[in-house]
PDB file with SEQRES, HELIX, SHEET and CRYST1 records, atoms N, CA, C and O in Angstrom:
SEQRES   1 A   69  UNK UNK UNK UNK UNK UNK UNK UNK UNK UNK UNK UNK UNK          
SEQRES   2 A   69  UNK UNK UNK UNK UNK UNK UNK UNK UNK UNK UNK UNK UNK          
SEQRES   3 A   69  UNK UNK UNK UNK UNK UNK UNK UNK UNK UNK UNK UNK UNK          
SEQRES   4 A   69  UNK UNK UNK UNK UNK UNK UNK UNK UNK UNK UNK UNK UNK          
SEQRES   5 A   69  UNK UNK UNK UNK UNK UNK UNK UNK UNK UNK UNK UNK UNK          
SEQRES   6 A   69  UNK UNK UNK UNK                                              
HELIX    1 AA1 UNK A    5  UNK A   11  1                                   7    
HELIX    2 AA2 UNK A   18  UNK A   28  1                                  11    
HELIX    3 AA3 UNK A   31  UNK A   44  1                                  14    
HELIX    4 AA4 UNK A   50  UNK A   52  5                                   3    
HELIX    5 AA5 UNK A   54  UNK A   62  1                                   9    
SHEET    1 AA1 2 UNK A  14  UNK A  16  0                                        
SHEET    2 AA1 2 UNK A  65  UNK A  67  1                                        
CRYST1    1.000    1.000    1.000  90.00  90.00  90.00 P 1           1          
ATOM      1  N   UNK A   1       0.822  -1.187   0.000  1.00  0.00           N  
ATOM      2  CA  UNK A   1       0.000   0.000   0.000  1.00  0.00           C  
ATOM      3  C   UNK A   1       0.867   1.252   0.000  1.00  0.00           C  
ATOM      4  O   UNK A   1       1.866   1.329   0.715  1.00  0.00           O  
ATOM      5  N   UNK A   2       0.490   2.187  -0.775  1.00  0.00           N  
ATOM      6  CA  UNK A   2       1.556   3.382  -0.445  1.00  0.00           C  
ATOM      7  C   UNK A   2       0.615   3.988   0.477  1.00  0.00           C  
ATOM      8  O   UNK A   2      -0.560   3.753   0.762  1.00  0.00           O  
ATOM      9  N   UNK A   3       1.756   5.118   0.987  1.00  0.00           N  
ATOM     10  CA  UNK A   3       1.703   5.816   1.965  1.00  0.00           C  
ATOM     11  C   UNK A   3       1.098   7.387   1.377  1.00  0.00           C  
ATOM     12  O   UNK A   3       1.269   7.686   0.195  1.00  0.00           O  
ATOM     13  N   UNK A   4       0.358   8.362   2.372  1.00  0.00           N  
ATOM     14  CA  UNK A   4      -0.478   9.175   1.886  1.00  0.00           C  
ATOM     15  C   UNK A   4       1.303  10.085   1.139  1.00  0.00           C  
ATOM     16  O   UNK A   4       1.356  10.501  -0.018  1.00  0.00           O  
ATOM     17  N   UNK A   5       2.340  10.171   1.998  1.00  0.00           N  
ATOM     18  CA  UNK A   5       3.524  10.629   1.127  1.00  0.00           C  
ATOM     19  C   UNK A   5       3.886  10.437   0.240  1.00  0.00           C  
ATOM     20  O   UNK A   5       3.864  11.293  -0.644  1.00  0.00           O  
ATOM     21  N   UNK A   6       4.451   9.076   0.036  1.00  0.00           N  
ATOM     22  CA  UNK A   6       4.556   8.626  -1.424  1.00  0.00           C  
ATOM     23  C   UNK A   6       3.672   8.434  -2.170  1.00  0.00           C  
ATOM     24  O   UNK A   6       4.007   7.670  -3.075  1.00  0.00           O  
ATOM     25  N   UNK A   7       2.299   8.899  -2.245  1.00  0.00           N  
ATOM     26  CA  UNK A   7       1.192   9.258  -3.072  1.00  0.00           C  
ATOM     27  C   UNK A   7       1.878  10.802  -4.049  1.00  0.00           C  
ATOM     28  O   UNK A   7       2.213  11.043  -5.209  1.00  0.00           O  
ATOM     29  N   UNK A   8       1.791  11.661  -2.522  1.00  0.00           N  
ATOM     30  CA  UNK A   8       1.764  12.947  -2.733  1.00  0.00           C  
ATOM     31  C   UNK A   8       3.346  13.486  -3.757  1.00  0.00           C  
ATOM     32  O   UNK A   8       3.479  14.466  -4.490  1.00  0.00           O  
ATOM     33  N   UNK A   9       4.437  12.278  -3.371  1.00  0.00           N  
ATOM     34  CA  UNK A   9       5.499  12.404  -4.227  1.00  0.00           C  
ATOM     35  C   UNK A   9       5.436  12.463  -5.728  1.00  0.00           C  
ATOM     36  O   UNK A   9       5.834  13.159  -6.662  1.00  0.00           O  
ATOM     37  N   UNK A  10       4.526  11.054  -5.412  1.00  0.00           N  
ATOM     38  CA  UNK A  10       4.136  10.617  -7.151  1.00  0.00           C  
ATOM     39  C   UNK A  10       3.700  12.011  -7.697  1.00  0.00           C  
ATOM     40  O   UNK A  10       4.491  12.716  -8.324  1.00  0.00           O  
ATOM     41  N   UNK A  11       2.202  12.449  -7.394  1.00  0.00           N  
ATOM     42  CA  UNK A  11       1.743  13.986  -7.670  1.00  0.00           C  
ATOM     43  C   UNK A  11       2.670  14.481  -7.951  1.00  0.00           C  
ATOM     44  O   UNK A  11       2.580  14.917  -9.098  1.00  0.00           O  
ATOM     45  N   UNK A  12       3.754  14.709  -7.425  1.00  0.00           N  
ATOM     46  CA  UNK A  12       4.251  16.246  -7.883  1.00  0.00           C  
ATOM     47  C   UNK A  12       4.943  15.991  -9.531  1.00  0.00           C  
ATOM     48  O   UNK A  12       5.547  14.945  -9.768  1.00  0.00           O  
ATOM     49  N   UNK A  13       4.807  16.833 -10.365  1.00  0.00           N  
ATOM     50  CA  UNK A  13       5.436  16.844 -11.155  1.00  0.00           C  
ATOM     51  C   UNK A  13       6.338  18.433 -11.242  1.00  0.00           C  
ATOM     52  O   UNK A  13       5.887  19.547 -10.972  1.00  0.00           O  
ATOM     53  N   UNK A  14       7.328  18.175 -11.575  1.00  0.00           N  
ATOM     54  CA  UNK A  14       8.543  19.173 -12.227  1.00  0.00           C  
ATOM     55  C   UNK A  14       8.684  19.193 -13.685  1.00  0.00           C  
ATOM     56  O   UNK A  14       8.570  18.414 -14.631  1.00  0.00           O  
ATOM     57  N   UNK A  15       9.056  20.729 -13.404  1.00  0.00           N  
ATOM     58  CA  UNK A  15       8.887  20.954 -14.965  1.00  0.00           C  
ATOM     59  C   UNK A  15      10.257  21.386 -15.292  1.00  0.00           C  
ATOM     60  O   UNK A  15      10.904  21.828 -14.342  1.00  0.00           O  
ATOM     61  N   UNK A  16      11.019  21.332 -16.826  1.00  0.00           N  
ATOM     62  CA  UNK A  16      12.582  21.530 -16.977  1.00  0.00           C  
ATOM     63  C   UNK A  16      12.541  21.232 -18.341  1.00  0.00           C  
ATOM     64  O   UNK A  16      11.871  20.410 -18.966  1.00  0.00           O  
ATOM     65  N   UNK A  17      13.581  22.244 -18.773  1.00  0.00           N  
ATOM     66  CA  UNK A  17      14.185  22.216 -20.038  1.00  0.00           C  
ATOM     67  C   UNK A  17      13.912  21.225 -20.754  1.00  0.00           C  
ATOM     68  O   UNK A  17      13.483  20.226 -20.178  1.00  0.00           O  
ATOM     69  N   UNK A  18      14.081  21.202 -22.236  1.00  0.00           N  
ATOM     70  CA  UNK A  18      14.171  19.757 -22.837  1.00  0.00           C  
ATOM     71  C   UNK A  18      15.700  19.616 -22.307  1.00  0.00           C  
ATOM     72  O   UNK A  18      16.030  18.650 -21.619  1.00  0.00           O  
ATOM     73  N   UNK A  19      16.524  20.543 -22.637  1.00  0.00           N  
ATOM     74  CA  UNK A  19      18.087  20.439 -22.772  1.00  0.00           C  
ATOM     75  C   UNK A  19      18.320  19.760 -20.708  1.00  0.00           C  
ATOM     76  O   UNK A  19      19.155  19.083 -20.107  1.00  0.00           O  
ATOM     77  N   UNK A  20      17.376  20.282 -20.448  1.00  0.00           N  
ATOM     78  CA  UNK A  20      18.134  19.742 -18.635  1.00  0.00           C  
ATOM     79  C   UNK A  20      18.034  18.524 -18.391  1.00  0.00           C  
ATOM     80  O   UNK A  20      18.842  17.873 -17.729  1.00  0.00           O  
ATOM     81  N   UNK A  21      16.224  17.777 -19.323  1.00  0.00           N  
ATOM     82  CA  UNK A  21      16.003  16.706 -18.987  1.00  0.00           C  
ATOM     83  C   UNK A  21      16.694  15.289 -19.785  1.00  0.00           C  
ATOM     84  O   UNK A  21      16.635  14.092 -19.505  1.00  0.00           O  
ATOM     85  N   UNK A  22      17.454  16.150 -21.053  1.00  0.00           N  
ATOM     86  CA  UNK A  22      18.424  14.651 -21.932  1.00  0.00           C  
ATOM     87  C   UNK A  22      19.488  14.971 -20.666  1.00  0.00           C  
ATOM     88  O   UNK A  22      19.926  14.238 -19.780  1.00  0.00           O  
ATOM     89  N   UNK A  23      19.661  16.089 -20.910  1.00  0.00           N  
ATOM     90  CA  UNK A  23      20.870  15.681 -19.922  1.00  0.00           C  
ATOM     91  C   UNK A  23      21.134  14.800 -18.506  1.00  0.00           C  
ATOM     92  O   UNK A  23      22.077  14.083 -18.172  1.00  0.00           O  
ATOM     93  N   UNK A  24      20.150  15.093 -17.969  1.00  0.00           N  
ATOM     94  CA  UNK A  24      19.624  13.889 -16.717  1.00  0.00           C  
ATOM     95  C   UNK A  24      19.320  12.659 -17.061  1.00  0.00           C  
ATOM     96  O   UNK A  24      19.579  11.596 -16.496  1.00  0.00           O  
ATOM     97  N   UNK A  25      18.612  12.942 -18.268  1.00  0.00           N  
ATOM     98  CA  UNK A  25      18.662  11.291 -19.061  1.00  0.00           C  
ATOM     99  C   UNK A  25      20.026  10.670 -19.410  1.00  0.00           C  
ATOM    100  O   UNK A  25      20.477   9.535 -19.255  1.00  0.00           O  
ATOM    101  N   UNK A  26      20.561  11.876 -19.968  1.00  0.00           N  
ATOM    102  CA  UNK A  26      21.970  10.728 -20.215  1.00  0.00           C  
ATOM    103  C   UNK A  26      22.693  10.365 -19.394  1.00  0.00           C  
ATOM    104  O   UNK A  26      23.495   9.468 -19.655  1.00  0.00           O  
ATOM    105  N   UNK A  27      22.632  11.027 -17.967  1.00  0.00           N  
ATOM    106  CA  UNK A  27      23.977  10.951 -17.104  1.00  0.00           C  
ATOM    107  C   UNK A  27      22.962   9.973 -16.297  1.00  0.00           C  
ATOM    108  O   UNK A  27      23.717   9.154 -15.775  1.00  0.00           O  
ATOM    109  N   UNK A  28      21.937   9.723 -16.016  1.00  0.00           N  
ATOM    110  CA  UNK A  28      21.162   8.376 -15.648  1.00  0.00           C  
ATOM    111  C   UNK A  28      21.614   7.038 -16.067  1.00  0.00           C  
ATOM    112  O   UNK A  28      21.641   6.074 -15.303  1.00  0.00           O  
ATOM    113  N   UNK A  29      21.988   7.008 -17.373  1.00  0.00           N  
ATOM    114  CA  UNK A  29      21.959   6.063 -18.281  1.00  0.00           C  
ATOM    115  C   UNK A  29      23.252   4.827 -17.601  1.00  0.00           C  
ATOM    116  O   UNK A  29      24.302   5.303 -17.167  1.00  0.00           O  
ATOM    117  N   UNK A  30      23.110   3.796 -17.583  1.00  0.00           N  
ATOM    118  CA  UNK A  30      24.017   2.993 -17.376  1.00  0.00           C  
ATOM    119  C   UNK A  30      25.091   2.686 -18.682  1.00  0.00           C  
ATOM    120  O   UNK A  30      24.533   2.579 -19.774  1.00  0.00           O  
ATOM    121  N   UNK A  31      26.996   2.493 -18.656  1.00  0.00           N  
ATOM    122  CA  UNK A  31      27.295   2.072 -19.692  1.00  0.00           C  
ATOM    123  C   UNK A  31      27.114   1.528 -20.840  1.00  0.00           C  
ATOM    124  O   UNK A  31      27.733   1.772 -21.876  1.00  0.00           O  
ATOM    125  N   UNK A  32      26.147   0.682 -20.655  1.00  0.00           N  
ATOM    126  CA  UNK A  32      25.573   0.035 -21.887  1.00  0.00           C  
ATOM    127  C   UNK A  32      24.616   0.578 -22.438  1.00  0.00           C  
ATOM    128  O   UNK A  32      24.603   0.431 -23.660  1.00  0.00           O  
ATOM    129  N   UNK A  33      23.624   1.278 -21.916  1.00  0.00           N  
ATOM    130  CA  UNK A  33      22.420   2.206 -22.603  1.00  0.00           C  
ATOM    131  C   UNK A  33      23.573   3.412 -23.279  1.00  0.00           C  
ATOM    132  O   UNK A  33      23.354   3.778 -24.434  1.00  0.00           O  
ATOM    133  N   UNK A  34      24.486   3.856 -22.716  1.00  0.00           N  
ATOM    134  CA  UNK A  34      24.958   5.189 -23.593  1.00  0.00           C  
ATOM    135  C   UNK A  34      25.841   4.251 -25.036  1.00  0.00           C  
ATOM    136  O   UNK A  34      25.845   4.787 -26.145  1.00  0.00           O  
ATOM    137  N   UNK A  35      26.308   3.313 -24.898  1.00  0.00           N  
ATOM    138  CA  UNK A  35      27.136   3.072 -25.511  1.00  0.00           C  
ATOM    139  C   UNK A  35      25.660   2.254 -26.922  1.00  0.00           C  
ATOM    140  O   UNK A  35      25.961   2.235 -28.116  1.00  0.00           O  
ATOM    141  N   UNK A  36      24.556   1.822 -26.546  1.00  0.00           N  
ATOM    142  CA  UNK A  36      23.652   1.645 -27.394  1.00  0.00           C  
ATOM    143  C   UNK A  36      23.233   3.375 -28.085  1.00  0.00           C  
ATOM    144  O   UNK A  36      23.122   3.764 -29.247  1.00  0.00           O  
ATOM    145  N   UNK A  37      23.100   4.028 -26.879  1.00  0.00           N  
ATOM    146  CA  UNK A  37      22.965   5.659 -27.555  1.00  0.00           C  
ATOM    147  C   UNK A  37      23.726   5.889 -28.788  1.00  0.00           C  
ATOM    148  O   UNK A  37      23.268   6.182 -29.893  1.00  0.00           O  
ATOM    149  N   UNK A  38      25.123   5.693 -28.400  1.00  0.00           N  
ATOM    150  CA  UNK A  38      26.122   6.060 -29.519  1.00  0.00           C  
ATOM    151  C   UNK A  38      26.296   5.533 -31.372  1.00  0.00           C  
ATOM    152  O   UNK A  38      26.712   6.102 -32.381  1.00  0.00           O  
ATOM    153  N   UNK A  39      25.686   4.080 -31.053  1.00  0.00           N  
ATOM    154  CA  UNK A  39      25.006   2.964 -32.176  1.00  0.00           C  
ATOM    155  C   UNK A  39      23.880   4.005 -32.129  1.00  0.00           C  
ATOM    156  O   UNK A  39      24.388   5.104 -32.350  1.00  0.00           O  
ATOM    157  N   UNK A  40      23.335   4.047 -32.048  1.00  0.00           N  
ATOM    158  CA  UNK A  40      21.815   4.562 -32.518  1.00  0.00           C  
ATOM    159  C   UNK A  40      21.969   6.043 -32.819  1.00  0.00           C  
ATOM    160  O   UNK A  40      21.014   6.430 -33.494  1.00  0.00           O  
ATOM    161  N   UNK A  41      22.742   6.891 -32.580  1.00  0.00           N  
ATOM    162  CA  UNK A  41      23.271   8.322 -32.736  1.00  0.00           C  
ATOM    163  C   UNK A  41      24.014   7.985 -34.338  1.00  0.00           C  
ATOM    164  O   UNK A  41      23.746   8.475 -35.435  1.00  0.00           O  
ATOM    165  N   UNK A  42      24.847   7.140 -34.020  1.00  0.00           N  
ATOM    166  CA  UNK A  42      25.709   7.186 -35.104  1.00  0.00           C  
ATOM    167  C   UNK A  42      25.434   5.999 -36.497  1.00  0.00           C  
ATOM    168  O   UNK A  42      26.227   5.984 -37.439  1.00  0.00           O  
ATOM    169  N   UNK A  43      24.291   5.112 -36.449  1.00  0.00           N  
ATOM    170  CA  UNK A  43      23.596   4.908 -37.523  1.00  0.00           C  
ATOM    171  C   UNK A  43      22.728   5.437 -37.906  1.00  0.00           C  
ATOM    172  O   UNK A  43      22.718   5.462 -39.137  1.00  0.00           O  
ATOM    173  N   UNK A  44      21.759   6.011 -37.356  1.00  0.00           N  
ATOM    174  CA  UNK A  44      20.325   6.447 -37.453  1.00  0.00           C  
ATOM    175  C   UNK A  44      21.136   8.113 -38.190  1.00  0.00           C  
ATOM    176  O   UNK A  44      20.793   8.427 -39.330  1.00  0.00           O  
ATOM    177  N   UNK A  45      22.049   8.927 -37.507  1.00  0.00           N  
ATOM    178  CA  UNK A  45      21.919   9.848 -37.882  1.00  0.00           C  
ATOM    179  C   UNK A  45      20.798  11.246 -37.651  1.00  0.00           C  
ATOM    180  O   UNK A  45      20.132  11.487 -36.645  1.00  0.00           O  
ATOM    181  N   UNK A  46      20.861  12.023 -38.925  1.00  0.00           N  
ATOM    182  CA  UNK A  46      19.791  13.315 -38.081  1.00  0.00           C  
ATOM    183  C   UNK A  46      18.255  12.485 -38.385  1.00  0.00           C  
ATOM    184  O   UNK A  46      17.295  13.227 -38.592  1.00  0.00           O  
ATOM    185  N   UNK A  47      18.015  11.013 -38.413  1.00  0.00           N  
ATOM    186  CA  UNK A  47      16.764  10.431 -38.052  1.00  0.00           C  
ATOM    187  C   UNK A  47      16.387  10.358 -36.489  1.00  0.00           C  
ATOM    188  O   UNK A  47      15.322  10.235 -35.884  1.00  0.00           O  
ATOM    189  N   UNK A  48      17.802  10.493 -36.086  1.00  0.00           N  
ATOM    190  CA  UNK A  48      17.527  10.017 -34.251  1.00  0.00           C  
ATOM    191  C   UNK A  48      16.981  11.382 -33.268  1.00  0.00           C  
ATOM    192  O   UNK A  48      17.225  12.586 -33.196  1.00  0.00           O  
ATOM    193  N   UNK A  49      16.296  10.605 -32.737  1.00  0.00           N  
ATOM    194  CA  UNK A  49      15.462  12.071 -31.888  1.00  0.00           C  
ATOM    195  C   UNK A  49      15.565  11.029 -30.519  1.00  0.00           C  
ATOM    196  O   UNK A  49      14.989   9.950 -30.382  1.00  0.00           O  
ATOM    197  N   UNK A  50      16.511  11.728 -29.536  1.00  0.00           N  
ATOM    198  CA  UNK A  50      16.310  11.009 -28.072  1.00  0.00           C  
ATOM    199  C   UNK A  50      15.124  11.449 -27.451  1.00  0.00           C  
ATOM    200  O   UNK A  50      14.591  10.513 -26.854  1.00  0.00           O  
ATOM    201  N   UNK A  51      14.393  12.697 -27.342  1.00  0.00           N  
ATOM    202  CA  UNK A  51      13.613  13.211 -26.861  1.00  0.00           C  
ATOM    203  C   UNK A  51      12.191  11.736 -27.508  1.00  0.00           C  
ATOM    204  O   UNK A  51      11.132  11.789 -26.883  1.00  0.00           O  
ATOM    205  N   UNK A  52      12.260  10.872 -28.376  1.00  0.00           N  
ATOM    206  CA  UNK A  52      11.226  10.250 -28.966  1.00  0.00           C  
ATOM    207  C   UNK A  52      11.587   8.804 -28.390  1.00  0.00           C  
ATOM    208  O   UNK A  52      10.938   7.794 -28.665  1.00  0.00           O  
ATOM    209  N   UNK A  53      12.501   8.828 -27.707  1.00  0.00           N  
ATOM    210  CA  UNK A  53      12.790   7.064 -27.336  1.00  0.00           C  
ATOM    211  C   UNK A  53      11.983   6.838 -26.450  1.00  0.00           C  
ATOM    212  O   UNK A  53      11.496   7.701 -25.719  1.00  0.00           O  
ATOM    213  N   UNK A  54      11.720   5.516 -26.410  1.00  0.00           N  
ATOM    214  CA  UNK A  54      10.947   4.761 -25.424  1.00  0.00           C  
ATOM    215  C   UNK A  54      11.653   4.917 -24.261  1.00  0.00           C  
ATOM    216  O   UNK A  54      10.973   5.357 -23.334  1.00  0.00           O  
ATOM    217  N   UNK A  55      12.784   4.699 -24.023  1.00  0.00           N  
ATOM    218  CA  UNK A  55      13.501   5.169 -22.541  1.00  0.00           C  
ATOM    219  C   UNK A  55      13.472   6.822 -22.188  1.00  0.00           C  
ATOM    220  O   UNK A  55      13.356   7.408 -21.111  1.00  0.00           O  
ATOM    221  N   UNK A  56      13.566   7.122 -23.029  1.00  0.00           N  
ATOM    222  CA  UNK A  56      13.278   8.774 -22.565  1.00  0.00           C  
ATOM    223  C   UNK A  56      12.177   8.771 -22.081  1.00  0.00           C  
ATOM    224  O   UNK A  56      12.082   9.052 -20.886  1.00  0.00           O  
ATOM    225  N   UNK A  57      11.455   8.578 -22.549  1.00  0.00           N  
ATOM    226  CA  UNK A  57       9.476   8.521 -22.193  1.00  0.00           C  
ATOM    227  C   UNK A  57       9.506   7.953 -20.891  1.00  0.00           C  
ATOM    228  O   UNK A  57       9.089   8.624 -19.946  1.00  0.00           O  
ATOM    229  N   UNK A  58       9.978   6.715 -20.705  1.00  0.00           N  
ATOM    230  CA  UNK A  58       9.865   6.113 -19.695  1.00  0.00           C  
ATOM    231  C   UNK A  58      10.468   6.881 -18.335  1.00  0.00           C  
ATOM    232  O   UNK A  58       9.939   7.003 -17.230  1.00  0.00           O  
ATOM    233  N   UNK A  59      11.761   7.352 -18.814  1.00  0.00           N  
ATOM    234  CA  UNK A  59      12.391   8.689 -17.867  1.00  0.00           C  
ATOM    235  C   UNK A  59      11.598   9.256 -17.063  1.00  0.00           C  
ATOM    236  O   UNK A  59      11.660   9.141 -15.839  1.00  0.00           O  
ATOM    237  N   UNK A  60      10.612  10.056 -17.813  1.00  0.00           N  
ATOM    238  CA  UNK A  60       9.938  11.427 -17.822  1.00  0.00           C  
ATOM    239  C   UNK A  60       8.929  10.956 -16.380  1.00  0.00           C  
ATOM    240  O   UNK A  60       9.147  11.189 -15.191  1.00  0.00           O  
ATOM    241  N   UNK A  61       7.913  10.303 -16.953  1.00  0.00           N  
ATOM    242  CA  UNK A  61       7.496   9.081 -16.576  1.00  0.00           C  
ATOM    243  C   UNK A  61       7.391   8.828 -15.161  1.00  0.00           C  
ATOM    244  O   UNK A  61       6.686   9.216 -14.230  1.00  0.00           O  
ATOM    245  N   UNK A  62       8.678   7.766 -15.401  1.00  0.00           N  
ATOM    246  CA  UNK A  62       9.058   7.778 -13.871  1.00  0.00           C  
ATOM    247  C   UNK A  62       9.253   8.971 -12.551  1.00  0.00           C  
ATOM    248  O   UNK A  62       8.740   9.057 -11.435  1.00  0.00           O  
ATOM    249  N   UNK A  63      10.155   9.725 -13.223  1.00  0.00           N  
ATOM    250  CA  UNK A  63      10.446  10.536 -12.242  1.00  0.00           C  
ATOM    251  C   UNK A  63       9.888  12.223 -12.361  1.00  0.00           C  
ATOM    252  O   UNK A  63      10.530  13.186 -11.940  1.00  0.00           O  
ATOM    253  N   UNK A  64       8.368  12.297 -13.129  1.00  0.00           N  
ATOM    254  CA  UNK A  64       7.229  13.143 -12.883  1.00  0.00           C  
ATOM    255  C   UNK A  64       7.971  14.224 -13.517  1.00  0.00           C  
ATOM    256  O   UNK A  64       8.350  15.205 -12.878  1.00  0.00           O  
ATOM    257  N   UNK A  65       8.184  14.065 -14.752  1.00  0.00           N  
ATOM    258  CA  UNK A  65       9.181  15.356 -15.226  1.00  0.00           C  
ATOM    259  C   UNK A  65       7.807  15.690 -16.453  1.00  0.00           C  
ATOM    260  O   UNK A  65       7.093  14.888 -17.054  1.00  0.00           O  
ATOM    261  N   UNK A  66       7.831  16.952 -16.479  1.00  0.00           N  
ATOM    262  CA  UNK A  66       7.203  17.589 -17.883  1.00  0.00           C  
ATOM    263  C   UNK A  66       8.236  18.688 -18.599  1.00  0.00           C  
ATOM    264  O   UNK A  66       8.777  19.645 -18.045  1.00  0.00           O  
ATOM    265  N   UNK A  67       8.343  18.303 -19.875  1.00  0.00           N  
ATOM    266  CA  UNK A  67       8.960  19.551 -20.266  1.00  0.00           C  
ATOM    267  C   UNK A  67       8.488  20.906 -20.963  1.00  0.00           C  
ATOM    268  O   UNK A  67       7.683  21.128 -21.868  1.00  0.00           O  
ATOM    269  N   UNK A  68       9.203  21.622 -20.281  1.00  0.00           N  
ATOM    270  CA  UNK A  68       8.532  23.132 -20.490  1.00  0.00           C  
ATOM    271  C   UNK A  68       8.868  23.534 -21.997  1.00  0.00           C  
ATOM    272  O   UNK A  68       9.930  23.459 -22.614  1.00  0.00           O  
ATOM    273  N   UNK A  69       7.501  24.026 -22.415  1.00  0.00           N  
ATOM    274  CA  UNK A  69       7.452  24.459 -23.853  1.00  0.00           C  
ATOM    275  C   UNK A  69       7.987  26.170 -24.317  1.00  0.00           C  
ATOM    276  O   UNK A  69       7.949  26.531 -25.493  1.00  0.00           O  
TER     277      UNK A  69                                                      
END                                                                             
């Protein structure tokens, strides 16, 4: 059961840069997710949008982030 706190945690959302939140995304990232980043940066090319990955999303997500427009 959560607690009426960790309810109220979940609630909160923060709001931040696109640029603050890759960056928290990337420095999150474990060795092997950046080093898949770098494959996927460097085949995909200007097709790759991190802001569109499923782990980014999932990021956001998790830790109640919105980014400010």
């Amino acid at each position: 059961m959560n607690t009426q706190k960790e309810t109220e945690q979940k609630s909160k959302v923060t709001a931040k840069t696109l640029d603050e939140l890759l960056y928290l995304y990337f420095e999150s990232m474990t060795i092997y997710e950046k080093i898949a980043y770098e494959i996927a940066k460097n085949d995909l090319e200007s097709s790759y949008d991190m802001e569109k990955t499923i782990g980014f999303q999932n990021f956001l997500e998790k830790n109640s982030f919105v980014i400010l427009k």
